[in-house]
Backbone of each chain as ProteinMPNN parsed JSONL, in Angstrom:
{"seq_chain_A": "XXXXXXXXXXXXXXXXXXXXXXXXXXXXXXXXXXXXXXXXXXXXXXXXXXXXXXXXXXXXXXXXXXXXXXXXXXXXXXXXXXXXXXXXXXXXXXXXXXXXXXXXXXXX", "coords_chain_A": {"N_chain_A": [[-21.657, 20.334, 24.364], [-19.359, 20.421, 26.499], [-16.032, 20.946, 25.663], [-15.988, 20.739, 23.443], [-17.103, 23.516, 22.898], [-15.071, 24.954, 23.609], [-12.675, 28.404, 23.697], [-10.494, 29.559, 22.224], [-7.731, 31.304, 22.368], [-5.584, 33.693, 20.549], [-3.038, 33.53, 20.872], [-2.796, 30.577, 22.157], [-3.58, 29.541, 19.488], [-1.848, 29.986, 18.14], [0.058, 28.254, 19.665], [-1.047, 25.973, 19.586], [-1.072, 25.441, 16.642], [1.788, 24.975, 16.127], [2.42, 22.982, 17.877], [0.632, 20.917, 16.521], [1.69, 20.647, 13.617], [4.19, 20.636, 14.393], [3.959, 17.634, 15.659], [3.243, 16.208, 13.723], [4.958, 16.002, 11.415], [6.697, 15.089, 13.051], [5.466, 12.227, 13.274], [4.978, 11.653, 10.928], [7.944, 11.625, 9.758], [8.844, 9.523, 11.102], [7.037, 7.305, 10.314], [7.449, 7.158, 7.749], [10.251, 6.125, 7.566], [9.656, 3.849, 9.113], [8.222, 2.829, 7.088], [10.366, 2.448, 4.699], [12.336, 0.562, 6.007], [10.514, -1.656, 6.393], [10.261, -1.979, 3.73], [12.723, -2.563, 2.706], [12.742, -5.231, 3.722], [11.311, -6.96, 2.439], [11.211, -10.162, 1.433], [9.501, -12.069, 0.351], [6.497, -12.665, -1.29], [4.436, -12.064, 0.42], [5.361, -10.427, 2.528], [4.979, -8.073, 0.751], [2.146, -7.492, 0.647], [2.025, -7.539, 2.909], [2.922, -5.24, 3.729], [1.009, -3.393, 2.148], [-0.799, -4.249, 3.569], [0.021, -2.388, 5.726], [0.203, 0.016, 4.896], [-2.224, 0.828, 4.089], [-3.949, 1.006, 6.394], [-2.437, 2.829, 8.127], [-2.646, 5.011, 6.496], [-5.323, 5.492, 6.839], [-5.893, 6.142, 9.17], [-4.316, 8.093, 10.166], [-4.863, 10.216, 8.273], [-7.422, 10.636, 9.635], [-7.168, 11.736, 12.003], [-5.403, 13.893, 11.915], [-6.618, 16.597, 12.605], [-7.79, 19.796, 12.202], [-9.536, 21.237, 13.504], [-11.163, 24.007, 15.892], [-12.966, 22.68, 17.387], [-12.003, 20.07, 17.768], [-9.733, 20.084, 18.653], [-8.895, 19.41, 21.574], [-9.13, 16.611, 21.905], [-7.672, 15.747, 19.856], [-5.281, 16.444, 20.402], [-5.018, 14.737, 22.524], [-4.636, 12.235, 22.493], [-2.319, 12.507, 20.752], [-0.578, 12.901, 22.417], [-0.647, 10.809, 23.81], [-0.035, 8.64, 21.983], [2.782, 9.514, 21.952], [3.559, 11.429, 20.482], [3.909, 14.063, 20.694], [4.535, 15.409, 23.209], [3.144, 16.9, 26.201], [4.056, 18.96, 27.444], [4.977, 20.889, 25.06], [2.577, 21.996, 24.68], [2.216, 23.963, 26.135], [1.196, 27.053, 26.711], [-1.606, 26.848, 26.568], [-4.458, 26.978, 27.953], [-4.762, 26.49, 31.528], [-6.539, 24.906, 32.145], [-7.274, 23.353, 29.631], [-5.287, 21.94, 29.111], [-5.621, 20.636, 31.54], [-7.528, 18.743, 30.749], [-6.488, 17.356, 28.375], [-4.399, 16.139, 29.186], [-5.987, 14.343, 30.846], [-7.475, 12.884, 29.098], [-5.385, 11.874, 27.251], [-4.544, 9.895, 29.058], [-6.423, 7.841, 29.236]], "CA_chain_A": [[-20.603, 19.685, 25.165], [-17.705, 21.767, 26.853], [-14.94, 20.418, 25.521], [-16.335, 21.114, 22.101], [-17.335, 24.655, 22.788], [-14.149, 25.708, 24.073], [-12.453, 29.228, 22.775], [-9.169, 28.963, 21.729], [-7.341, 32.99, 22.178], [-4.639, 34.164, 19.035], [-1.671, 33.012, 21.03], [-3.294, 29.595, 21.825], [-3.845, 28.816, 18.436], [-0.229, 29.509, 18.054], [1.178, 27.28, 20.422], [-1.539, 24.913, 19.009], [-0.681, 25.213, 15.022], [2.79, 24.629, 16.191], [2.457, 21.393, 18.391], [-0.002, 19.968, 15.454], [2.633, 20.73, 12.929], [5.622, 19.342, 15.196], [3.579, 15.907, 16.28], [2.716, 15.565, 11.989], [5.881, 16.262, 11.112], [7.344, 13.681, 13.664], [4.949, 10.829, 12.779], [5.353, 10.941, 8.967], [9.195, 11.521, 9.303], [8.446, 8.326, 11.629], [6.482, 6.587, 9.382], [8.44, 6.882, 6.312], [11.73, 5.078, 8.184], [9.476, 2.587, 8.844], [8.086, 1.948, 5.659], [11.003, 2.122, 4.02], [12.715, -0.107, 6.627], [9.699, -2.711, 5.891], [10.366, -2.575, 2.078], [13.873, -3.464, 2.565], [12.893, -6.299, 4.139], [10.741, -7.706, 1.632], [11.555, -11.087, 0.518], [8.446, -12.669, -0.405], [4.978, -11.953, -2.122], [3.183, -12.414, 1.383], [5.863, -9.511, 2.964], [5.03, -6.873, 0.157], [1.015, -7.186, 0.975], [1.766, -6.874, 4.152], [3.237, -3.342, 3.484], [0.155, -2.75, 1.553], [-1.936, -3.57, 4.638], [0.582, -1.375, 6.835], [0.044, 1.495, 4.795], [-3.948, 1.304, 4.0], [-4.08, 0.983, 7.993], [-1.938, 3.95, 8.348], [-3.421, 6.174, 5.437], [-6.578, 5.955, 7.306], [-5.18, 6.173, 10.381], [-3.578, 9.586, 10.083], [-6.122, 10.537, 7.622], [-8.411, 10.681, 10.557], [-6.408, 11.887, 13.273], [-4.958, 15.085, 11.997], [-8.0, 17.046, 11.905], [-7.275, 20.817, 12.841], [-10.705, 21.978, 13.878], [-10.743, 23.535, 16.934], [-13.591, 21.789, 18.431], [-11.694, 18.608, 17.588], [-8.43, 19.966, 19.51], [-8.453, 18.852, 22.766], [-9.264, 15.705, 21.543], [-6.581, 15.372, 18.916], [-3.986, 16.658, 21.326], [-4.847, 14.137, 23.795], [-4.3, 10.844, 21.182], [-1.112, 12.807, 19.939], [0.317, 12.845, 24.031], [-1.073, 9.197, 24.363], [0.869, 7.919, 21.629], [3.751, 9.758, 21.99], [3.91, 12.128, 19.312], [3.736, 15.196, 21.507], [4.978, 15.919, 25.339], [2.401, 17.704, 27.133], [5.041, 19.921, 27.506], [4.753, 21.426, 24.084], [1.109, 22.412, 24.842], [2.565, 24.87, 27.044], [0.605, 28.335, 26.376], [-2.873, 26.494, 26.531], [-4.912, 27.289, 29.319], [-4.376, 25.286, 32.771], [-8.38, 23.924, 32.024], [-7.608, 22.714, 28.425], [-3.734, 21.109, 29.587], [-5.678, 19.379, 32.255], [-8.136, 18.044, 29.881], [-5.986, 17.09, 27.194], [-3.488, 15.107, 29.961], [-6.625, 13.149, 31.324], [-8.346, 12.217, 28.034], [-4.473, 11.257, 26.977], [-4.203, 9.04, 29.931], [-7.859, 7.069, 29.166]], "C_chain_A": [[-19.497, 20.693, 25.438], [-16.904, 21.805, 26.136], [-14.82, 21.309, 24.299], [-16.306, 22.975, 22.056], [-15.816, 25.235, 23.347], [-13.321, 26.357, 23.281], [-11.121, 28.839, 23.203], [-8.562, 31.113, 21.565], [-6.14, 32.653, 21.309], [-3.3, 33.273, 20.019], [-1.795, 31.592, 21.677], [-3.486, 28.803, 20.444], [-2.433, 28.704, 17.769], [0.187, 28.333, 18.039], [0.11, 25.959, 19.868], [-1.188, 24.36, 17.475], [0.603, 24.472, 15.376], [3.14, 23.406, 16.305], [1.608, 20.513, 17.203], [0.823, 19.883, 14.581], [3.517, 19.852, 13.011], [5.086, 18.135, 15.026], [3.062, 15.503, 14.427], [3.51, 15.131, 11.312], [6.68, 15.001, 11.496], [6.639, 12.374, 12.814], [5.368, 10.655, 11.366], [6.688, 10.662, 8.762], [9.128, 9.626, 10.417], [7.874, 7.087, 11.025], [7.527, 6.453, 7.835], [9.95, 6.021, 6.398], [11.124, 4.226, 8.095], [8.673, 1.763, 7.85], [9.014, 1.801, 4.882], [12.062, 0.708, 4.571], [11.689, -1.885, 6.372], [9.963, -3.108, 4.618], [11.579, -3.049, 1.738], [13.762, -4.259, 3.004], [11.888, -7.276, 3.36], [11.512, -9.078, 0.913], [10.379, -11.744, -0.382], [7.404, -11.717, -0.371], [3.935, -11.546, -0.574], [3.781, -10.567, 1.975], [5.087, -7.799, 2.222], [3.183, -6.5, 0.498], [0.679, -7.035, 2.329], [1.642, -5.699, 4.2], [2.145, -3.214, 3.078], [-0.974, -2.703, 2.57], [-1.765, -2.477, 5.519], [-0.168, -0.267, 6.223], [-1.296, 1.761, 4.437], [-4.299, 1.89, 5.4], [-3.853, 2.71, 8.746], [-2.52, 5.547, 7.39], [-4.461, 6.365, 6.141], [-6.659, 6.292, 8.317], [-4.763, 8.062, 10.649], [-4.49, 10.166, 9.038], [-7.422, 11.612, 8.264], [-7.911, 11.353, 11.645], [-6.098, 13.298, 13.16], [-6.112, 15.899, 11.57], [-7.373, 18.709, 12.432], [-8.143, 21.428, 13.111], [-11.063, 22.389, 15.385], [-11.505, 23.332, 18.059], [-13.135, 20.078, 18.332], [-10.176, 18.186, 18.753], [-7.717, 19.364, 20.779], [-8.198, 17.223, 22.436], [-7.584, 14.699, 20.527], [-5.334, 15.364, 19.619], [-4.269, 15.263, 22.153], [-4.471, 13.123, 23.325], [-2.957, 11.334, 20.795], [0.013, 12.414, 21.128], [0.297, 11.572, 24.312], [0.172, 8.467, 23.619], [2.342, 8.013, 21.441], [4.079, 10.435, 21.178], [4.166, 13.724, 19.429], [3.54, 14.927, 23.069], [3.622, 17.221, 25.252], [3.059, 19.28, 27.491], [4.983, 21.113, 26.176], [3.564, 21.994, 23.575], [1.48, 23.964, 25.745], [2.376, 26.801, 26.528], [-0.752, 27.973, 26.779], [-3.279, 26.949, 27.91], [-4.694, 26.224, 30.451], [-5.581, 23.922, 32.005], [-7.924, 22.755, 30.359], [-6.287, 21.556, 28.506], [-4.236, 19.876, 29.986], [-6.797, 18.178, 31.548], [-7.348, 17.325, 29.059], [-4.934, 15.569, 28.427], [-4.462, 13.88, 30.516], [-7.103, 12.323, 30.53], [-6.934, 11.454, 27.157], [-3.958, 9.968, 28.047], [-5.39, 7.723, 30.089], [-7.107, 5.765, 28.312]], "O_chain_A": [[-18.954, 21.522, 24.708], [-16.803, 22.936, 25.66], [-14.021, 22.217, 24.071], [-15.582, 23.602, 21.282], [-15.868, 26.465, 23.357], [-12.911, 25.769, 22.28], [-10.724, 28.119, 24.119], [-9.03, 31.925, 20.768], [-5.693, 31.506, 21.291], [-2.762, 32.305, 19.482], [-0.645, 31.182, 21.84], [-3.531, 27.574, 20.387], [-1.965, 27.773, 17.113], [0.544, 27.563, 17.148], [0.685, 24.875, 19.772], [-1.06, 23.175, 17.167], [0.64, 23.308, 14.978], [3.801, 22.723, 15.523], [2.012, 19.365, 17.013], [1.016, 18.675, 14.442], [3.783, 18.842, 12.358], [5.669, 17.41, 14.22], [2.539, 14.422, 14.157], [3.322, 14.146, 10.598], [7.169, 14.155, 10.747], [7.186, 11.716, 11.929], [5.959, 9.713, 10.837], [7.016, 9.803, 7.945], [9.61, 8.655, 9.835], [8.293, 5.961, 11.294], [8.093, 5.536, 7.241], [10.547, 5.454, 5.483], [11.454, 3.425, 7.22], [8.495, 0.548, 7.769], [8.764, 0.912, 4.068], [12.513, -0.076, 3.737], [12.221, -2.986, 6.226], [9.947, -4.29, 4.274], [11.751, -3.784, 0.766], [14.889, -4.755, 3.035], [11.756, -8.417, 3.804], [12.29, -8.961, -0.033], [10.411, -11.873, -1.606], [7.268, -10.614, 0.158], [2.912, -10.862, -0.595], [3.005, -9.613, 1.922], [4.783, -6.784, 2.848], [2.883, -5.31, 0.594], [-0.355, -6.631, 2.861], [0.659, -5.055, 4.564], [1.708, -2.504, 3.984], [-1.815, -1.812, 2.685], [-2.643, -1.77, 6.013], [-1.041, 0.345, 6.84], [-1.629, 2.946, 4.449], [-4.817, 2.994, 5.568], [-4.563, 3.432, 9.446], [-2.672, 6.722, 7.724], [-4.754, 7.559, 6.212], [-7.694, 6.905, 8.576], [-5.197, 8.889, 11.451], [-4.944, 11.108, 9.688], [-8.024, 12.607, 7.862], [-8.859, 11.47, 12.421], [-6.41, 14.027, 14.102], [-6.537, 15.92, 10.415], [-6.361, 18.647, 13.132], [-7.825, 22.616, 13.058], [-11.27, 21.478, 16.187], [-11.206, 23.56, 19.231], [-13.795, 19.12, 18.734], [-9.725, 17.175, 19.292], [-6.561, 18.996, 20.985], [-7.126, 16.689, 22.719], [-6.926, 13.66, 20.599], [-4.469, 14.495, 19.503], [-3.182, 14.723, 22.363], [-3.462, 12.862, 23.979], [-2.266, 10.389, 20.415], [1.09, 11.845, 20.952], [1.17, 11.112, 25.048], [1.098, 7.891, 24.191], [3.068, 7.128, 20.989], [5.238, 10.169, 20.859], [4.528, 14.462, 18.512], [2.674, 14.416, 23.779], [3.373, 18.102, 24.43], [2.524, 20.366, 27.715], [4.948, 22.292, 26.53], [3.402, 22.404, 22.425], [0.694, 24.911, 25.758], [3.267, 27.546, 26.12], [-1.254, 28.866, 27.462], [-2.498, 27.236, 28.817], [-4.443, 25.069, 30.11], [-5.499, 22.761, 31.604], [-8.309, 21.595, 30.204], [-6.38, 20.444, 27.985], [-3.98, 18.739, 29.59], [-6.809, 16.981, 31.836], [-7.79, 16.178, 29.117], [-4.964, 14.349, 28.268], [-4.044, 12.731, 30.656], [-7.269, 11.148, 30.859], [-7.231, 10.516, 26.417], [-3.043, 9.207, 27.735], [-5.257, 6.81, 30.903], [-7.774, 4.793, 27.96]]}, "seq_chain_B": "XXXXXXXXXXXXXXXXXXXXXXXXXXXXXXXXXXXXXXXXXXXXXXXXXXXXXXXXXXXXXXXXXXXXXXXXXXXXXXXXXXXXXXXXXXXXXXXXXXXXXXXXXXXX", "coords_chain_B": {"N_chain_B": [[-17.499, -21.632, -26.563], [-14.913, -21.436, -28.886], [-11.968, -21.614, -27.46], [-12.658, -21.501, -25.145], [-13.031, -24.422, -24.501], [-11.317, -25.264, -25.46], [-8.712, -28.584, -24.895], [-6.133, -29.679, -22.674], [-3.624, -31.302, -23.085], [-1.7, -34.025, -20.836], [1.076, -33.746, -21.279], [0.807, -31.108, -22.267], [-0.436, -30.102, -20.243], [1.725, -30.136, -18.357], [3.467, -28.501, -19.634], [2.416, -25.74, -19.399], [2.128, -25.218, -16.793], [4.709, -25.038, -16.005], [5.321, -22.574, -17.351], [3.603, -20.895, -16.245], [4.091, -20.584, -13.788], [6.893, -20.011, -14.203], [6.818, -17.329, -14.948], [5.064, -15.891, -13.458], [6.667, -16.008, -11.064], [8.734, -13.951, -12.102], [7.591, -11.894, -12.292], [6.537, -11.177, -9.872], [9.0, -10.83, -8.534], [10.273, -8.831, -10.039], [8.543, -6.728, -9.543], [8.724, -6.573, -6.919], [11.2, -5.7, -6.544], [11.122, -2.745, -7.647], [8.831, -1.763, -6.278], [10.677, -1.633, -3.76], [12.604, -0.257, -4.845], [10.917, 1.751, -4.905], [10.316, 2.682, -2.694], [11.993, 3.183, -1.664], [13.08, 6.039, -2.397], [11.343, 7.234, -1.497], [10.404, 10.749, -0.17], [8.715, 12.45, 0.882], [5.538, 12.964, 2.046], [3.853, 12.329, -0.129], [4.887, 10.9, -1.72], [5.1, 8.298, -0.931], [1.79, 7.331, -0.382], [1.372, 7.725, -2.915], [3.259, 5.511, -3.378], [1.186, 3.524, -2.222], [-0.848, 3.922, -3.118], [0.254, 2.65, -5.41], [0.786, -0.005, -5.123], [-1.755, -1.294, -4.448], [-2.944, -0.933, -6.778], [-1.239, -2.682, -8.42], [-1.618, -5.492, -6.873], [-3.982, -5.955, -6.593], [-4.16, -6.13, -9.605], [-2.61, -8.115, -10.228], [-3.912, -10.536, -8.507], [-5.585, -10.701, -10.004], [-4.745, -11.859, -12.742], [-3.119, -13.92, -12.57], [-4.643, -16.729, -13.323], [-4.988, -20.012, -13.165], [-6.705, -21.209, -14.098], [-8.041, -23.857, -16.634], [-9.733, -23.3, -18.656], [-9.293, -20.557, -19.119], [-6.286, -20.355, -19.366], [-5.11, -19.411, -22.096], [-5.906, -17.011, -22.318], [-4.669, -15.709, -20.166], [-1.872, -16.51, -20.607], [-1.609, -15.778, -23.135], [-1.639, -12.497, -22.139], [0.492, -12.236, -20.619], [2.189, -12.768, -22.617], [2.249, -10.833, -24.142], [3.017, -8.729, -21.888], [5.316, -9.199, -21.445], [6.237, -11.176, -19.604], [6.505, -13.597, -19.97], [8.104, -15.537, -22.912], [6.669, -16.238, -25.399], [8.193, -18.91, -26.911], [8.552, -20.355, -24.657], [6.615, -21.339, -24.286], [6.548, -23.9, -25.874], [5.653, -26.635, -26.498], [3.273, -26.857, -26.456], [-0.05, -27.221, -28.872], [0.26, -26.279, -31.989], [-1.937, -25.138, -32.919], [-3.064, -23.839, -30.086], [-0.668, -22.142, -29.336], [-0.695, -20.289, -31.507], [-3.366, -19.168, -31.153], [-2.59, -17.778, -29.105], [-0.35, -16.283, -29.533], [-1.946, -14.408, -31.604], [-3.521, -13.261, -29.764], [-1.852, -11.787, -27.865], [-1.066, -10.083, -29.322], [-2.89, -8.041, -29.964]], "CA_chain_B": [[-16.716, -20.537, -27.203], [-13.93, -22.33, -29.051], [-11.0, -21.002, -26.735], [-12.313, -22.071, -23.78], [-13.652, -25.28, -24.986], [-9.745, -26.23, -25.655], [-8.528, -29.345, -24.077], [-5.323, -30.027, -22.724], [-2.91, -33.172, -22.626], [-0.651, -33.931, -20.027], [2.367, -32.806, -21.73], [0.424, -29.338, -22.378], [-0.078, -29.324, -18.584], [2.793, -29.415, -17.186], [4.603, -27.27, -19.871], [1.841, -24.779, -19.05], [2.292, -24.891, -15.078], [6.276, -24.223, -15.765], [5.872, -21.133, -17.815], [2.656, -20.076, -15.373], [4.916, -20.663, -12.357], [7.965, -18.811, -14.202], [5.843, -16.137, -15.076], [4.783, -15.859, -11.942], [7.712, -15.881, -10.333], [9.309, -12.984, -12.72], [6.777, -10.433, -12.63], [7.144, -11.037, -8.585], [10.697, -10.705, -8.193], [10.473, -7.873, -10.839], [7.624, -5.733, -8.607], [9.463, -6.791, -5.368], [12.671, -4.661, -6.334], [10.446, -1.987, -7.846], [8.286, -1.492, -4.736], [11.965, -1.371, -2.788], [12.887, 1.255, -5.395], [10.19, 3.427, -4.582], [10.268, 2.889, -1.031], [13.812, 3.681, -1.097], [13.532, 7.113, -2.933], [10.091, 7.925, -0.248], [11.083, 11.886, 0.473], [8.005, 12.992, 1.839], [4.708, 11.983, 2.441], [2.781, 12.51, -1.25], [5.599, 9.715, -2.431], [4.647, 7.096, 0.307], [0.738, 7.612, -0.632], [1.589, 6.966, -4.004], [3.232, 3.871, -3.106], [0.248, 2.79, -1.528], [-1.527, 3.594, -4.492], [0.754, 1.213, -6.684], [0.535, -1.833, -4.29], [-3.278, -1.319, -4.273], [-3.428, -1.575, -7.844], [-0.491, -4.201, -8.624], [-2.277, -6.558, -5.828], [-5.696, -6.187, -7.991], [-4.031, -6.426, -11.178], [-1.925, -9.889, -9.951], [-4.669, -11.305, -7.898], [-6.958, -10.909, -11.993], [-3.982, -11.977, -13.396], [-2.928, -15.126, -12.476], [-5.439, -17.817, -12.752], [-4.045, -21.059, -13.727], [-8.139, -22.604, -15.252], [-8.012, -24.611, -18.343], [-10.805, -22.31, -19.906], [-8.735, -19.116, -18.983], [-5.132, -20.392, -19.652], [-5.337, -19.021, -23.62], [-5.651, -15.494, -22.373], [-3.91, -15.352, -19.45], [-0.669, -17.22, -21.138], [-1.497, -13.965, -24.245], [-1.276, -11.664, -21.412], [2.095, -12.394, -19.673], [3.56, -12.406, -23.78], [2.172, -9.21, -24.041], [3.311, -8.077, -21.242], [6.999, -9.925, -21.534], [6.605, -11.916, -18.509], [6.931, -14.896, -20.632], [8.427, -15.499, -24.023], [6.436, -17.728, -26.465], [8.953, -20.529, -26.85], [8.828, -20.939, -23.44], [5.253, -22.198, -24.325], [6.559, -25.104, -26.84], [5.171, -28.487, -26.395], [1.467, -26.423, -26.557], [-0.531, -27.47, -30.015], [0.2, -24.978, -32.729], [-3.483, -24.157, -32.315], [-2.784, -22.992, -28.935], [0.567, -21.19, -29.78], [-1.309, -19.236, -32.544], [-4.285, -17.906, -30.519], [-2.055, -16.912, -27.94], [0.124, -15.203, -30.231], [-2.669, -13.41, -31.953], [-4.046, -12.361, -28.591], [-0.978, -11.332, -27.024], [-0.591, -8.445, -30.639], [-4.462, -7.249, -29.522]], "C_chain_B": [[-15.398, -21.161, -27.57], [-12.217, -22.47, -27.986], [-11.252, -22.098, -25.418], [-12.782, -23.704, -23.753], [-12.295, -26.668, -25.116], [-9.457, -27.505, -24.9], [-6.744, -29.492, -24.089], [-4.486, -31.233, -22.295], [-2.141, -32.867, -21.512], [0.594, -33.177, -19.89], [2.398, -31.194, -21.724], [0.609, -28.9, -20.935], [1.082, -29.158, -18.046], [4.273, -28.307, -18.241], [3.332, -25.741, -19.385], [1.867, -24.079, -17.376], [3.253, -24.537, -15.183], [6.3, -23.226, -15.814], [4.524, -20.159, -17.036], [3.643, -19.895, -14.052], [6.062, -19.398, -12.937], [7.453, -17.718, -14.389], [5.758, -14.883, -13.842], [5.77, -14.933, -11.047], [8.583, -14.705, -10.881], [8.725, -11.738, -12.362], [6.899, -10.157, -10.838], [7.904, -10.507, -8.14], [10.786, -9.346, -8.972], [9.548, -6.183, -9.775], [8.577, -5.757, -7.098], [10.282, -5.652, -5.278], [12.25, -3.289, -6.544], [9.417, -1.666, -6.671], [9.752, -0.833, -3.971], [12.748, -0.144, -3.626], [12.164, 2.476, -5.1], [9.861, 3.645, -3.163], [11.431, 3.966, -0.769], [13.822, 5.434, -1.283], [12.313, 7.917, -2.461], [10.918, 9.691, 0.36], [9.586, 12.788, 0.873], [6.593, 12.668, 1.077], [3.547, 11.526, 1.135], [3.497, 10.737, -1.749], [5.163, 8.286, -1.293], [2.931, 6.521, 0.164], [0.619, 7.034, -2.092], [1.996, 5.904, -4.031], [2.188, 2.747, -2.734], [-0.701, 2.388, -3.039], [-1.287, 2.678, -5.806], [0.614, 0.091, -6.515], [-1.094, -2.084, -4.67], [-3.492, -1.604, -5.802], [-2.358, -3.014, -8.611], [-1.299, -5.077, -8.147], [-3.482, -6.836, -6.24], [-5.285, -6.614, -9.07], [-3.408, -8.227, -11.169], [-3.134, -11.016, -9.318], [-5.396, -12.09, -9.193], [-6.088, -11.676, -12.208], [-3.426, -13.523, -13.56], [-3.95, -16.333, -11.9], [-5.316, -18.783, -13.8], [-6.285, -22.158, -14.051], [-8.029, -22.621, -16.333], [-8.303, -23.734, -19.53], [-10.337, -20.928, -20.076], [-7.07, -18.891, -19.719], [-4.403, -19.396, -21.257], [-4.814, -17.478, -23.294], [-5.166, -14.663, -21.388], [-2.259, -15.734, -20.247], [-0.64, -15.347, -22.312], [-1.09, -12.892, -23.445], [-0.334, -11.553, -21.389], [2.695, -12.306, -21.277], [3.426, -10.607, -23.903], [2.521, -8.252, -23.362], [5.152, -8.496, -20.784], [6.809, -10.218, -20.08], [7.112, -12.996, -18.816], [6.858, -14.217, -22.118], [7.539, -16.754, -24.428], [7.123, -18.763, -26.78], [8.875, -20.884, -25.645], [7.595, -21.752, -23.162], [5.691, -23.524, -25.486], [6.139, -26.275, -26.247], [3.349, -27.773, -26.555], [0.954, -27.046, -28.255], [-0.297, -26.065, -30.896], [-1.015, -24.002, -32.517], [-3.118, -23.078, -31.415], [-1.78, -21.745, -29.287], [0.096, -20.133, -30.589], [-1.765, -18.437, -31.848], [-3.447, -17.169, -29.433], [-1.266, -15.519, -28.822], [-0.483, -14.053, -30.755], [-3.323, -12.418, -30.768], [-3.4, -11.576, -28.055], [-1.068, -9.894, -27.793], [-2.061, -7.539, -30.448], [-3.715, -5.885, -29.015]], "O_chain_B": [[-14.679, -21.458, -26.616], [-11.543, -23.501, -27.979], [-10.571, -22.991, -24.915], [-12.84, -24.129, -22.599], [-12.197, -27.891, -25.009], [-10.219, -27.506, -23.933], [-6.088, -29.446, -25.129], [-4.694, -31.961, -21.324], [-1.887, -31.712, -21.173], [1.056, -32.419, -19.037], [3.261, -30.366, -21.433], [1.28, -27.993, -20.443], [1.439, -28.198, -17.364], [5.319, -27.75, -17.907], [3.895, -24.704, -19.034], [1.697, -22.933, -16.96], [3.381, -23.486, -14.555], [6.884, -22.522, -14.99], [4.444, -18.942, -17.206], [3.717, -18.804, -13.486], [6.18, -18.274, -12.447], [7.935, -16.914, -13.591], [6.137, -13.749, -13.549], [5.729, -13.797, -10.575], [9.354, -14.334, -9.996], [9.346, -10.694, -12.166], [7.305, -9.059, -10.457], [7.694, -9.638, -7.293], [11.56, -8.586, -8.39], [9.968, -5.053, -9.523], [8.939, -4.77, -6.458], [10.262, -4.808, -4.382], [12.798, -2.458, -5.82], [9.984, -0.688, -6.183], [9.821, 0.36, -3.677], [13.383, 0.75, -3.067], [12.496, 3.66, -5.043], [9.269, 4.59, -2.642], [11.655, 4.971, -0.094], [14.451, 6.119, -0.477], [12.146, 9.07, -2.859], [11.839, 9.718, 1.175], [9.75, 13.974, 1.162], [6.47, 12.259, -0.078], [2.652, 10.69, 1.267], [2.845, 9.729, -2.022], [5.084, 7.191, -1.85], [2.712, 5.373, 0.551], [-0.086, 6.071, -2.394], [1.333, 5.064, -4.639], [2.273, 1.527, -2.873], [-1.041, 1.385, -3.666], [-1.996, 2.218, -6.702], [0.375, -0.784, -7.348], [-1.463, -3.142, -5.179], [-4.242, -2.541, -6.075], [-2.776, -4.031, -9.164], [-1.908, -5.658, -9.045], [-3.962, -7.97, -6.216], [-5.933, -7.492, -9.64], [-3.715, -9.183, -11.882], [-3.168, -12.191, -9.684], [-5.67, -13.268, -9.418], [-6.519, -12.756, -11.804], [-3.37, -14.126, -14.632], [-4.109, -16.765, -10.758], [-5.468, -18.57, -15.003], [-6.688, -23.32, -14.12], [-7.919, -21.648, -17.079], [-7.766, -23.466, -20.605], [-10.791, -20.179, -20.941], [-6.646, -17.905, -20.32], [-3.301, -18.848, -21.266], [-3.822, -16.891, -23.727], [-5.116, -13.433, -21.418], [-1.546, -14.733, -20.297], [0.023, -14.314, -22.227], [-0.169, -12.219, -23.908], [0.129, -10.7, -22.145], [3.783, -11.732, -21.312], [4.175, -9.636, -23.794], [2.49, -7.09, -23.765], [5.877, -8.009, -19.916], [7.29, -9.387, -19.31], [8.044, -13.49, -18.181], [6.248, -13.243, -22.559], [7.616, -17.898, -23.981], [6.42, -19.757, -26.961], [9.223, -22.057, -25.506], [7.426, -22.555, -22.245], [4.674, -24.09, -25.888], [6.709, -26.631, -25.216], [2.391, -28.514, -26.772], [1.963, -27.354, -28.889], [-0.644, -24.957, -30.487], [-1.141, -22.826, -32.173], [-2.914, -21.891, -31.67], [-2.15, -20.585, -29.467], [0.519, -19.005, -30.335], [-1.283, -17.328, -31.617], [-3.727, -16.047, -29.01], [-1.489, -14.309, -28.783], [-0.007, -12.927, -30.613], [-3.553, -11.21, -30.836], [-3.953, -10.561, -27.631], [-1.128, -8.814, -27.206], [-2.133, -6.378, -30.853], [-4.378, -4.944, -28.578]]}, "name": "protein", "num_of_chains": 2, "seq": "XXXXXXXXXXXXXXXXXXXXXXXXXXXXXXXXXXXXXXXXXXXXXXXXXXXXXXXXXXXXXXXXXXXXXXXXXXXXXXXXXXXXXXXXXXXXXXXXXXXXXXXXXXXXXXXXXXXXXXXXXXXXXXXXXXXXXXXXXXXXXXXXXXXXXXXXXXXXXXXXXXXXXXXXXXXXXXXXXXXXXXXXXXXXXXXXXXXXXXXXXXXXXXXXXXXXXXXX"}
C-alpha cells in the first residue's frame, strides 16, 4: 500500500517527532483538566464509575492512537488534525504528497 | 456449614440492613474524597493511569464486598470490622453467637 510505504527524509521526521510530541502533550495536558474537573464533581457512587469508564475508554483510546511508526504516520496525523489536536499547519516540512494525504484522510 | 446455615429474626434484620447500609455508605463517602484527592494532585500522566488503576480495583473489591445474603452476612459484617467500616456495637441486637463469629473472623 502507498501510504504505508512512504519514506520519511531526516528533517521530516523532525517536523514529525515534534507535531507527535506537541498533539500528546496537548491531549494529556487536556485530559488531565478534564479528569480532574470530573472528580470534583463527584457526588455519588454512580458519578465515580463513571470516571472509571471515562478513563478505561481513554487509556485505550490514546493507548492506540499514539503509535510512532512511520508507516502508521500519515494515518496518525490525520486522526490528530480531525480531532483537533494538531493544525495541519504544524505538519509544515512534510512533503506537499503526504500534507495532502494526511488533510484528506483527516477530513473522512 | 454452620455459618451459613444461621437464621435470622426480624430484629437481626433490620439491625443488620442499618449497619450494612452505614457501612456502605462510609466506605463510599470515604473513597469518594480519596479518588478527589488523587485526582486533585494528577501532575502528569503515570498519576492519572494509576488512578485508573485504583477505581478498577476499588469497583471489584466493592462490587465482592457488599452482598447483603443471609448465608454471607457473617463474613461480610467480619469484613467491614476488620476493615473499620463498621464498629461491632453497631451490630447489637445480633445473637451473641453471631457477634462472636464475627468477631473471631474479623481478628483472621
Amino acid at each position: 500500500m502507498q501510504v504505508i510505504d512512504t519514506e520519511w527524509s531526516k528533517i521530516e521526521q523532525e517536523v514529525a517527532k515534534e507535531a507527535f510530541d506537541r498533539a500528546y502533550k496537548r491531549e494529556i495536558k487536556s485530559l488531565m483538566a478534564l479528569v480532574q474537573e470530573k472528580a470534583g464533581a463527584i457526588a455519588q457512587l454512580d458519578d465515580m464509575w463513571s470516571l472509571h469508564d471515562f478513563l478505561s475508554a481513554k487509556r485505550h483510546d490514546i493507548d492506540g492512537k499514539y503509535d510512532y511508526r512511520y508507516s502508521f504516520l500519515i494515518f496518525v496525523f490525520a486522526r490528530l488534525v480531525k480531532e483537533e489536536w494538531l493544525d495541519i499547519n504544524e505538519l509544515q516540512g512534510l512533503t506537499k504528497e503526504k500534507l495532502a494525504k494526511i488533510l484528506a484522510l483527516s477530513r473522512m
